[in-house]
VEXROTOR-785185 format. One record per residue (C-alpha): x, y, z; chain; residue number from 0. Coordinates in steps of 0.02 Angstrom, whole numbers, m for minus. Example, Ala and Ser with C-alpha at 12.3 -4.5 7.8 and 13.67 -1.06 7.14 Angstrom:
2
SITE     east    north       up   chain     n
SITE      615     m225      390       A     0
SITE      684      m53      357       A     1
END
This chain:
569
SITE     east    north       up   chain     n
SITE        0        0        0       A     0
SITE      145      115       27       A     1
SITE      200      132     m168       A     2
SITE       21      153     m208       A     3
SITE      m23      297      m89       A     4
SITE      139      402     m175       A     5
SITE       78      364     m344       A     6
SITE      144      506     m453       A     7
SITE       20      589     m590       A     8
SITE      138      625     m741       A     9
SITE      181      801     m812       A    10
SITE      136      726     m951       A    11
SITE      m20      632     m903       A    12
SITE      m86      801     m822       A    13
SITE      m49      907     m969       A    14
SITE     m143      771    m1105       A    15
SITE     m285      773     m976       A    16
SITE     m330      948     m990       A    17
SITE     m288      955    m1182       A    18
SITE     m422      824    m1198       A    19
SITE     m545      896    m1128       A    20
SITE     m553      833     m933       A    21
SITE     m573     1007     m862       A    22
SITE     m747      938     m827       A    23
SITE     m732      775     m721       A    24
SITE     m938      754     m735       A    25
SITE     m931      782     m936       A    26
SITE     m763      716    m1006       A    27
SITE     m710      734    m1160       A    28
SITE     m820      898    m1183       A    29
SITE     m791     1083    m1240       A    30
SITE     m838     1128    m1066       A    31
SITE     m675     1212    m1035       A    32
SITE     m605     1374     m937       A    33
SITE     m582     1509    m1009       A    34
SITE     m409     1587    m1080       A    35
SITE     m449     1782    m1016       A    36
SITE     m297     1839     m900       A    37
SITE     m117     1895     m959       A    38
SITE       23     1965     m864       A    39
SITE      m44     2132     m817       A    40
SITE     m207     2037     m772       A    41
SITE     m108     1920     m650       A    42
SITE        7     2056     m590       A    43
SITE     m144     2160     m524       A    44
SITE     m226     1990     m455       A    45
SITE      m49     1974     m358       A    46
SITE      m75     2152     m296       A    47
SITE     m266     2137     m253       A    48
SITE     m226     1955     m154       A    49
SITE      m79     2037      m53       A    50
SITE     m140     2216      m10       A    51
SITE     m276     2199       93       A    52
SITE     m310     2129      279       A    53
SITE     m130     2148      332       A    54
SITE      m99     2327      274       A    55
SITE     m248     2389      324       A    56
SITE     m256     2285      501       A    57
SITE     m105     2159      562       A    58
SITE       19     2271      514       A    59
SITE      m41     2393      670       A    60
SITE      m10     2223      790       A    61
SITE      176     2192      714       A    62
SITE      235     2362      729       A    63
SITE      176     2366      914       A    64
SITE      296     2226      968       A    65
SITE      421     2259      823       A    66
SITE      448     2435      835       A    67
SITE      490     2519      665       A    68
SITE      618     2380      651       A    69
SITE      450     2274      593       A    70
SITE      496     2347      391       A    71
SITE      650     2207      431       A    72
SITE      524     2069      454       A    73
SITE      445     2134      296       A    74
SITE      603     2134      215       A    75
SITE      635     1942      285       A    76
SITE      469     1881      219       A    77
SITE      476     1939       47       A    78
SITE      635     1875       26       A    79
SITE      555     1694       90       A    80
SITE      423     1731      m20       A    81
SITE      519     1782     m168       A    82
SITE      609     1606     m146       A    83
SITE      408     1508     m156       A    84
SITE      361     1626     m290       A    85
SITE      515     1569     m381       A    86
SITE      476     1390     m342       A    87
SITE      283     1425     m401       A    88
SITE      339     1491     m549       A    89
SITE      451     1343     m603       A    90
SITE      309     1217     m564       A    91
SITE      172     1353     m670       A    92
SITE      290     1344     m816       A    93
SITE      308     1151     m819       A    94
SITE      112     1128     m774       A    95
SITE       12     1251     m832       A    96
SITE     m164     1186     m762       A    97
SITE     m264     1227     m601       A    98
SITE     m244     1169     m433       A    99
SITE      m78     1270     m378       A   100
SITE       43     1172     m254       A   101
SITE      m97     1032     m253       A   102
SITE      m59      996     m426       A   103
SITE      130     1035     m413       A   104
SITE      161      876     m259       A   105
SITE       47      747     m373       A   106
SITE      193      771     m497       A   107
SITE      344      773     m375       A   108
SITE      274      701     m215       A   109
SITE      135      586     m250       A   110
SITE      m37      552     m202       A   111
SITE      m24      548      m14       A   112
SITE       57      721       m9       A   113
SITE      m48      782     m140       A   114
SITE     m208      739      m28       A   115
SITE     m117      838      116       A   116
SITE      m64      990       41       A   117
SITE     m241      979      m58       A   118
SITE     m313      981      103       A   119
SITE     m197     1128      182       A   120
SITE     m243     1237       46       A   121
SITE     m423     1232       88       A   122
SITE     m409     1255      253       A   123
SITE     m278     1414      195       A   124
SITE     m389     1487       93       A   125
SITE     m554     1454      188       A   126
SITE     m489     1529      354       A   127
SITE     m402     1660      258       A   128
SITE     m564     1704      182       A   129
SITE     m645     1691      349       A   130
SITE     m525     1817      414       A   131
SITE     m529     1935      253       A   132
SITE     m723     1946      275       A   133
SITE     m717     1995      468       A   134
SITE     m585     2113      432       A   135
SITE     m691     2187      288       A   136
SITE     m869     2196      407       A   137
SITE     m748     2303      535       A   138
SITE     m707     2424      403       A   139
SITE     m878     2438      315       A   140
SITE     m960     2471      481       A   141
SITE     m849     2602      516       A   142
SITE     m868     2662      342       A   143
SITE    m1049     2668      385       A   144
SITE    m1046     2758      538       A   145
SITE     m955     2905      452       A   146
SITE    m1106     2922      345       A   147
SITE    m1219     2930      527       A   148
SITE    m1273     2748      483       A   149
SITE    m1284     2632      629       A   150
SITE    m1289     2443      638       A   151
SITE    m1353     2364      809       A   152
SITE    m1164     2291      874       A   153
SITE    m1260     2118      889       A   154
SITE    m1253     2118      702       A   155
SITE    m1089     2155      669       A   156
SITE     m969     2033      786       A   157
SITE     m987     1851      835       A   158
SITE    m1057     1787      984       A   159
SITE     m910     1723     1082       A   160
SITE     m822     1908     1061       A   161
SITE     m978     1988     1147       A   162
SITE     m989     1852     1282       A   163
SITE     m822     1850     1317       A   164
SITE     m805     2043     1342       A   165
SITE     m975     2048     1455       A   166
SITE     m886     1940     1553       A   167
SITE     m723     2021     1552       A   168
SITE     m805     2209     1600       A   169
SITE     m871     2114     1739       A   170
SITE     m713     2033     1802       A   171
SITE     m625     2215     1796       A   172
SITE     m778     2319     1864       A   173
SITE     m764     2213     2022       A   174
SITE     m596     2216     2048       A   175
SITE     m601     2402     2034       A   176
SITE     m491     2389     1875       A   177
SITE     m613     2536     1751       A   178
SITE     m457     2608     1668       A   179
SITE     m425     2440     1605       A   180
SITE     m594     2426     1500       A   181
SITE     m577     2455     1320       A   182
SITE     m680     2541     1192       A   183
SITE     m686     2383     1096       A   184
SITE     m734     2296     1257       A   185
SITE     m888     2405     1280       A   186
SITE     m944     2399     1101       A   187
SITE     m948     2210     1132       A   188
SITE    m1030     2225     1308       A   189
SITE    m1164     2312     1204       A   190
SITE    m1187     2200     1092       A   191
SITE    m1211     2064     1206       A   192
SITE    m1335     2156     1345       A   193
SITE    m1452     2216     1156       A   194
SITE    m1441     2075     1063       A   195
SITE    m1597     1986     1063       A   196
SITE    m1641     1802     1141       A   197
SITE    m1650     1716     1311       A   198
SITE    m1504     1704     1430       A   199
SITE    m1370     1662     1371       A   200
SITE    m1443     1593     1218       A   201
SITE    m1420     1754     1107       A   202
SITE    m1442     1794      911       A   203
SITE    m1259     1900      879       A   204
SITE    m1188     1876      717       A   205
SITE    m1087     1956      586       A   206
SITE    m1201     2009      457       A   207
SITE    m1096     2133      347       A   208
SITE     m977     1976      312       A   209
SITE    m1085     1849      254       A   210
SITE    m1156     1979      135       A   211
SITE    m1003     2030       74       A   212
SITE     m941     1850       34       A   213
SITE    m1092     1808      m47       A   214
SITE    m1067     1963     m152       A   215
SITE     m898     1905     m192       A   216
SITE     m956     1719     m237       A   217
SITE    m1088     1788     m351       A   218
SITE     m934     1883     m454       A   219
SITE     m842     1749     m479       A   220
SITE     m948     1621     m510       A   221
SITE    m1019     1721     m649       A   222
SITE     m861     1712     m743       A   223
SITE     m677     1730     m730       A   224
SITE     m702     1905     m854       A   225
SITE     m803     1967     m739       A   226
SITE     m696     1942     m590       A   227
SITE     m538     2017     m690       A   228
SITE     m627     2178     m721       A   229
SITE     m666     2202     m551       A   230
SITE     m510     2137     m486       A   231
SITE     m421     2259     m583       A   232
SITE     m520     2423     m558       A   233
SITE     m512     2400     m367       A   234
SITE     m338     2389     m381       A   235
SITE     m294     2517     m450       A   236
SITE     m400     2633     m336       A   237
SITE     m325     2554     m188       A   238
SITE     m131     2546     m260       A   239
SITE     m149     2754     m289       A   240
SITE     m226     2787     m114       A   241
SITE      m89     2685      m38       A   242
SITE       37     2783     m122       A   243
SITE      m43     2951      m70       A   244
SITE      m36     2890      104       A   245
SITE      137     2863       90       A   246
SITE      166     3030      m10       A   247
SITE       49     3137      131       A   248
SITE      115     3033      282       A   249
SITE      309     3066      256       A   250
SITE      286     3261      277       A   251
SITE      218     3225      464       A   252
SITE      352     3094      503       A   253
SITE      439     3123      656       A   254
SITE      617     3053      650       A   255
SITE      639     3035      855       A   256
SITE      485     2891      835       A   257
SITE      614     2787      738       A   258
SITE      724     2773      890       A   259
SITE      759     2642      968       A   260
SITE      731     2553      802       A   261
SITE      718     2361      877       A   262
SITE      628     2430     1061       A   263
SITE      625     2263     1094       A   264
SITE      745     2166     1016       A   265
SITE      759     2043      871       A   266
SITE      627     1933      970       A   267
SITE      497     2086      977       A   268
SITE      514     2105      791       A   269
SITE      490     1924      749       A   270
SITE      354     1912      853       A   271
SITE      272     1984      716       A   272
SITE      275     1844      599       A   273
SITE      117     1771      600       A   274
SITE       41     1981      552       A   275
SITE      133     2000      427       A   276
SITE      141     1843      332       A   277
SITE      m22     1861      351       A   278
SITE      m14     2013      253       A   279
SITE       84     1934      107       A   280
SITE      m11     1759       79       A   281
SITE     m115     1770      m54       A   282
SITE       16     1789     m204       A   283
SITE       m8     1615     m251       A   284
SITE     m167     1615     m257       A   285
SITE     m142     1678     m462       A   286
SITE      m73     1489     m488       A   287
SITE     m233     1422     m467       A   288
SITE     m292     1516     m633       A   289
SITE     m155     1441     m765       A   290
SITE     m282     1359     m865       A   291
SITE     m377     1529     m877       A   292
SITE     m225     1619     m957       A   293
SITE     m172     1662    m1138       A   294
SITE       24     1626    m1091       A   295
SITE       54     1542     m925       A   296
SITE      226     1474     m955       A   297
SITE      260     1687     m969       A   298
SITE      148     1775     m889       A   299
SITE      113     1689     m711       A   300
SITE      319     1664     m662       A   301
SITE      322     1865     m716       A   302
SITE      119     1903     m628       A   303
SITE      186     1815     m455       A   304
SITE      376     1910     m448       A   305
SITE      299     2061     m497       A   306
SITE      141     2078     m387       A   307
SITE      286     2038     m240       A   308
SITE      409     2174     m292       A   309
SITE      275     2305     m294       A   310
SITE      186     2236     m135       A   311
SITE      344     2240      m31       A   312
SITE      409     2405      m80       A   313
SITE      198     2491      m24       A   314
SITE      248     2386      146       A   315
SITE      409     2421      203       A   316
SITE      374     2613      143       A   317
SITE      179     2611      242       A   318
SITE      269     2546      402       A   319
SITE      406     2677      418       A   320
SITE      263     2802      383       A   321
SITE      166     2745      518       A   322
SITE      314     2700      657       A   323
SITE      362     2875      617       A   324
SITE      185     2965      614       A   325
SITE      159     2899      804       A   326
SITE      251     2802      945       A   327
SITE      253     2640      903       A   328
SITE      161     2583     1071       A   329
SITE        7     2657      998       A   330
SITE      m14     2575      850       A   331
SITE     m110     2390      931       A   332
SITE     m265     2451      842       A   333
SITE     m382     2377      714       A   334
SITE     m359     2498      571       A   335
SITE     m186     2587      576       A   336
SITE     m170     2678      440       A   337
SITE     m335     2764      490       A   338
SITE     m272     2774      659       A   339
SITE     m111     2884      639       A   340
SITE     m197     3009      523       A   341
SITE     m336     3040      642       A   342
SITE     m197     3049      797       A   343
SITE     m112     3197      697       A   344
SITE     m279     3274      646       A   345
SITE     m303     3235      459       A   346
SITE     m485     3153      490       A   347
SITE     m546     3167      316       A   348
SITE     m382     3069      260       A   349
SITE     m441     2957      377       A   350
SITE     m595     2937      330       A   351
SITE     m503     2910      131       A   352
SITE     m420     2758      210       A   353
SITE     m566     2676      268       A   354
SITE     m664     2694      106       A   355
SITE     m491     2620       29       A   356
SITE     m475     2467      160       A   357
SITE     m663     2412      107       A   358
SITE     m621     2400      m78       A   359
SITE     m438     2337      m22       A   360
SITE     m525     2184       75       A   361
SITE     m650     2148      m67       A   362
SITE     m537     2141     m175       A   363
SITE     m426     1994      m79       A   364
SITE     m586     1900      m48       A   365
SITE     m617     1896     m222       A   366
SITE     m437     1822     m257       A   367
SITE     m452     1713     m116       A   368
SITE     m642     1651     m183       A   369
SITE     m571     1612     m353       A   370
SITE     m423     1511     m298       A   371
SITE     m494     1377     m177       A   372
SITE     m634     1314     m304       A   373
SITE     m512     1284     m425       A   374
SITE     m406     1188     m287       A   375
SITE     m586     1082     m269       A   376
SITE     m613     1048     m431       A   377
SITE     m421      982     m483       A   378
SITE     m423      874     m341       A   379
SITE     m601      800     m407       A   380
SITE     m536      790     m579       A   381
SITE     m419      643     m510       A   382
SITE     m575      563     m412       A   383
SITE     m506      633     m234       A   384
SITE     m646      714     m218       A   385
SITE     m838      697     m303       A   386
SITE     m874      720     m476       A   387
SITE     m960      885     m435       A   388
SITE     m847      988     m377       A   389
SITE     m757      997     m556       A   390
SITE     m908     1025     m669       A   391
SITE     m906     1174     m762       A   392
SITE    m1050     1277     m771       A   393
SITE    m1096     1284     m987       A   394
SITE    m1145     1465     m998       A   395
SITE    m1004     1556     m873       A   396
SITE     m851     1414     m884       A   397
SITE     m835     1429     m699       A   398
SITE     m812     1292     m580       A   399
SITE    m1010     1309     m510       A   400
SITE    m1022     1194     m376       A   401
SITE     m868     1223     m304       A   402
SITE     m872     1417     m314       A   403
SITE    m1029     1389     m211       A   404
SITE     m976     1265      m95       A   405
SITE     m842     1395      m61       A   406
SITE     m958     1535      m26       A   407
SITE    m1073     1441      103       A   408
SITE     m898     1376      200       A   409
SITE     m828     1548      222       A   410
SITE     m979     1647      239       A   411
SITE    m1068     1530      377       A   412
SITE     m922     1539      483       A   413
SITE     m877     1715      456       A   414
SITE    m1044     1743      556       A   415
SITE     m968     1660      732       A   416
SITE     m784     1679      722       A   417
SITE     m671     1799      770       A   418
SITE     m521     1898      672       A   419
SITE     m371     1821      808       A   420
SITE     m396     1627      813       A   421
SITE     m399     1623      608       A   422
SITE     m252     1736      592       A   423
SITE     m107     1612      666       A   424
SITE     m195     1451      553       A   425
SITE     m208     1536      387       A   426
SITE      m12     1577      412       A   427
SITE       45     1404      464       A   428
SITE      m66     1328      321       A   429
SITE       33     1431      185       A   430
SITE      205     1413      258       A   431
SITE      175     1230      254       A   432
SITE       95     1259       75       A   433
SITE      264     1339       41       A   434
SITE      394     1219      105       A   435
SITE      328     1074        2       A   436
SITE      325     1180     m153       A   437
SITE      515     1220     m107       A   438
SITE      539     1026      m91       A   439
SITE      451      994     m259       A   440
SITE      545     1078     m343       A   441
SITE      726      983     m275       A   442
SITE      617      833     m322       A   443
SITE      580      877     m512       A   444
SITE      727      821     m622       A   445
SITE      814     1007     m691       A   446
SITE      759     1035     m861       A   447
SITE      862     1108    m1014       A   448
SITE      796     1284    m1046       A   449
SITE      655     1309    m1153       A   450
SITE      603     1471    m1248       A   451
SITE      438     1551    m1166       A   452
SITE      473     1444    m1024       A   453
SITE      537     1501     m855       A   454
SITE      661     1414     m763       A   455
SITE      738     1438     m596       A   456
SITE      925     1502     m605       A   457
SITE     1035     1341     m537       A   458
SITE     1176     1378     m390       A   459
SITE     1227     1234     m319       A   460
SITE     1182     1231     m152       A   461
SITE     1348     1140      m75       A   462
SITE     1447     1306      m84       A   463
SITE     1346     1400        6       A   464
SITE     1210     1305      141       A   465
SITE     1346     1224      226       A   466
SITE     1436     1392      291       A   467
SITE     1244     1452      325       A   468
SITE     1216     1319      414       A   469
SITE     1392     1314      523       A   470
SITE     1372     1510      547       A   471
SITE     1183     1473      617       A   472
SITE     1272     1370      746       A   473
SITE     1398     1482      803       A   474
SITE     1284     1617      811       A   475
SITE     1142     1538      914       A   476
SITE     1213     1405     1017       A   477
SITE     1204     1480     1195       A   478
SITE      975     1515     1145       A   479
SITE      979     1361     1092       A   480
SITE     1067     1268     1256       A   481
SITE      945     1419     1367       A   482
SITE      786     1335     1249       A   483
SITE      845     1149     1283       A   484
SITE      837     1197     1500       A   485
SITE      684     1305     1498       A   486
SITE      506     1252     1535       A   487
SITE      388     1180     1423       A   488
SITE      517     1107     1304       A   489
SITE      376     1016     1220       A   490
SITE      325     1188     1144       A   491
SITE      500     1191     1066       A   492
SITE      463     1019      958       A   493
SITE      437     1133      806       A   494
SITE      596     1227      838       A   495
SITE      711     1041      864       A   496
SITE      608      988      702       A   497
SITE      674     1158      605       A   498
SITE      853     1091      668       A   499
SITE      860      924      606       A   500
SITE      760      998      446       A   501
SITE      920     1108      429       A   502
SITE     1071      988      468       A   503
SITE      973      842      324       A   504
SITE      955      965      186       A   505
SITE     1130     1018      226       A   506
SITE     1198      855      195       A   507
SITE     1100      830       45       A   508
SITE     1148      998      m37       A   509
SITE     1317      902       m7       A   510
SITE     1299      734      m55       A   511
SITE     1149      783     m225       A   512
SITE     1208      947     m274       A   513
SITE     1035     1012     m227       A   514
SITE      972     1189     m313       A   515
SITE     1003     1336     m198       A   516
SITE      866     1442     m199       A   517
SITE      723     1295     m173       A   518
SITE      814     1247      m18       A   519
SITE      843     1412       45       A   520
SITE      657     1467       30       A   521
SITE      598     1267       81       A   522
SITE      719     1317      262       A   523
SITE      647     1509      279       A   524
SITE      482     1454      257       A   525
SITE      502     1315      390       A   526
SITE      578     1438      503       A   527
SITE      445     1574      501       A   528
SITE      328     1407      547       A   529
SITE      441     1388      709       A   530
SITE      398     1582      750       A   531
SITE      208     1559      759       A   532
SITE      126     1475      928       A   533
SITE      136     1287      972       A   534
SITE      m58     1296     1002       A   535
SITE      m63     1351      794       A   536
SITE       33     1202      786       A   537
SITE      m94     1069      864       A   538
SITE     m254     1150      782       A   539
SITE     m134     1115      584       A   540
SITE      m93      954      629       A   541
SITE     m288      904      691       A   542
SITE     m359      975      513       A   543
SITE     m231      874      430       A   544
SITE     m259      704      530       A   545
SITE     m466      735      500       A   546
SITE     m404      756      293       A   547
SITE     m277      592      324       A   548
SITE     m458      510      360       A   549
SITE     m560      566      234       A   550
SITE     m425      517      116       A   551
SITE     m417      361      175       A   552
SITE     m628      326      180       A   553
SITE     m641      427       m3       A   554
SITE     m499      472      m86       A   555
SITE     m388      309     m104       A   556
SITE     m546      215     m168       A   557
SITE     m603      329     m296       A   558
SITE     m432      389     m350       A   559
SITE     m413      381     m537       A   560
SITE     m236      347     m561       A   561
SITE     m274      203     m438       A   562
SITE     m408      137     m527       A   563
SITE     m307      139     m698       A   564
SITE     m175       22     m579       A   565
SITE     m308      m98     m516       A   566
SITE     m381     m112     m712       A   567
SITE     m199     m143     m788       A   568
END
């Protein structure tokens, strides 16, 4: 049973598939196939609209509080880890230009086991980050609203256990005499909770504005992938020229003195930032999932991934020196920032700007997000992982239907009950892990010749360089890592000791195989950044995967097509 659950799907195989007219696993052989709509320009903007959203607009307030304005190093630190995966992404695009993203990429290199898993990561990345976009979107639309003298009863705008939680919190404080410690966010909830209608503590609070908005969203895209590019790309471009005048504006009331110290609290305070601000940048390979919908993907999505990156990493590191230098950094644990700092220095209407700019900003990553995960769905029922139904193609719009609304009624029903912190930490540890076996992939795909039109990733040989990496790692942090191995809870640590012995076997191998530099380098960066978030992020990853190891193993490894082909040779 071993060989056949890491049964590898061809290049070839899942090239010929597609050519012939598979796209729709319920009608093979048909013409009902994606459409060809998107170029470089096209994916570039989708790069933009999936990575400037949430985290400028929202987690990038949380990093700069413990980071300080050191936090535009972390930014620097996770493009470059991200500029390694988008490299990686864009070697797999150009040898398999189809949809399904890293899914489709480990069935090639991996097999079927690890194709189920990372299959099954990337829903649960893309659901929760959906979830999260959605919330973050209802915060900003109800302020938006509020500013017109609009208001929304609090009970429909939060989830329950928020409201509960803070009732009981106010309570806690008010008794122990503690007022100055009850926040304006606390009372909102309190409100919320003591208005909201119902008996005891059985009480109807939910978050209306973001299953609206994700049913809006679902609606574009499952009307067509035309539609959705049009859309995609006028919001865009509104939001990329606001950020800029942000910047622009926000530099003339920079005060230099809120720059120092740089790193208040360390190296540690900055990379306790991680999970925010990866947060901020996942979403750039979402455009993979589209390769079957574009003119030139062998060009255009290598150049649409590095490109949307570049741009996206020059508006952060700029936005978080303006706002580190706009206020003290202590201030800035806050919801909406960028709002924030302009109100604090008395430009309200710019404020208000921002807000109007963060609600198109969040659409405009739902809608990337939206489009992505159906088309994860439907390649992993095209090789009978999953039912027939969540590949057919709708005949008049040449969208994935079911799936796109399958995807809609997942995110928007829990977007009603859960809150903007515990999704935050999952989404980021479910696209670093998307990441690291996309790094691996590609060390597992034999190099190629170059092609014309094709891009390929420039080889280094990683023995000259990981091994002195590696050895300089260990003379640089051997006394934290003895003070980790006495401290307390050393069972927290496991993903740290795993990141160790991850490090010292890829080292040998760059060695021994001659392994490609810059998939190792972003496959160890990747796994690092993992090590940064919280062991509890940990437990909640590995419990999604072990409930998709079980459906895999009641569903998928019956109805597998490659595995039927086997059992009929």
């Amino acid at each position: 049973m071993s060989k056949s659950i890491f049964r590898k799907k061809s290049v070839a195989k899942i090239l010929a598939d597609v050519e012939c007219g598979f796209s729709d696993a319920e009608h093979p052989g048909t013409a009902s196939q994606l459409q060809k709509e998107l170029n470089v320009k096209d994916l570039t903007l989708m790069g933009i609209a999936a990575v400037v959203g949430a985290g400028i607009f929202s987690t990038i307030g949380e990093a700069s509080f413990y980071g300080g304005p050191g936090v535009s190093i972390l930014f620097i630190i996770t493009a470059v880890t991200c500029g390694f995966s988008a490299l990686c992404y864009a070697e797999f695009a150009s040898r398999i230009p189809v949809a399904g993203s890293a899914y489709t990429y480990a069935y090639a290199s991996f097999g079927e086991l690890i194709a189920w898993i990372i299959g099954w990561d990337l829903l649960m990345e893309y659901a929760i980050g959906n979830i999260a976009v959605a919330i973050s979107w209802s915060t900003y639309f109800v302020n938006l609203l509020e500013g017109f003298h609009i208001h929304m009863p609090e009970y429909l705008t939060m989830d329950y256990f928020s409201a509960f939680r803070a009732q009981e919190k106010i309570q806690e404080l008010t008794a122990a005499g503690k007022l100055g410690e009850i926040t304006d966010n606390m009372k909102s909830a309190a409100v919320a909770w003591a208005n909201a209608p119902g008996f005891g503590n059985i009480k109807l609070i939910a978050n209306l504005p973001a299953l609206g908005i994700v049913f809006v969203i679902t609606y574009l895209v499952y009307i067509g992938i035309r539609e959705t590019k049009k859309a995609t790309n006028a919001m865009v471009v509104l939001k990329v020229v606001i950020v800029i005048a942000v910047i622009a504006i926000g530099f003339f009331y920079v005060t230099p003195a809120n720059w120092h110290p740089f790193m208040p609290n360390g190296f540690k305070g900055v990379m306790k930032g991680v999970s925010g601000v990866f947060f901020a940048y996942i979403g750039f390979d979402a455009i993979s999932t589209t390769a079957e919908e574009c003119k030139n993907p062998q060009k255009d999505l290598p150049r649409g991934m590095i490109y949307s990156l570049l741009i996206c990493t020059v508006l952060y590191i700029l936005i978080s020196l303006v706002l580190t230098g706009m206020v003290n950094y202590k201030d800035l644990q806050v919801g909406d920032p960028l709002a924030f700092v302009f109100a604090k220095v008395g430009l309200k209407n710019i404020s208000y700007v921002i807000s109007v700019s963060a609600v198109i900003a969040t659409a405009s990553v739902l809608l990337i997000f939206q489009l992505g995960q159906p088309r994860i769905w439907m390649s992993m029922s095209r090789d009978g992982l999953l039912p027939k139904a969540f590949s057919r193609i709708h005949p008049k719009f040449k969208t994935p239907s079911f799936a796109t609304i399958v995807t809609g009624f997942v995110v928007a029903i829990p977007a009603l009950f859960l809150n903007l912190t515990e999704v935050t930490d999952l989404t980021s540890i479910g696209t670093l892990f998307a990441f690291v076996l996309v790094c691996g992939g590609v060390l597992l795909m034999p190099r190629e010749a170059a092609v014309k039109g094709k891009f390929h990733l420039p080889y280094v040989n990683a023995k000259f360089v990981v091994p002195f990496i590696f050895i300089g790692m260990i003379y640089l942090f051997w006394k934290p890592f003895l003070n980790i191995m006495a401290g307390e809870n050393i069972h927290e640590k496991f993903p740290f000791f795993l990141f160790i012995i991850l490090s010292a076997a890829l080292t040998i191998a760059a060695v021994v195989r001659n392994l490609s530099l810059i998939p190792v380098l972003g496959l160890l960066s990747c796994f690092y950044l993992m090590t940064e978030l919280t062991y509890q992020s940990w437990i909640r990853f590995l419990a999604w995967l072990l409930i998709g190891l079980v459906i895999y193993v009641l569903y998928g490894y019956k109805h597998s097509l490659i595995g039927k082909a086997e059992k009929s040779k």
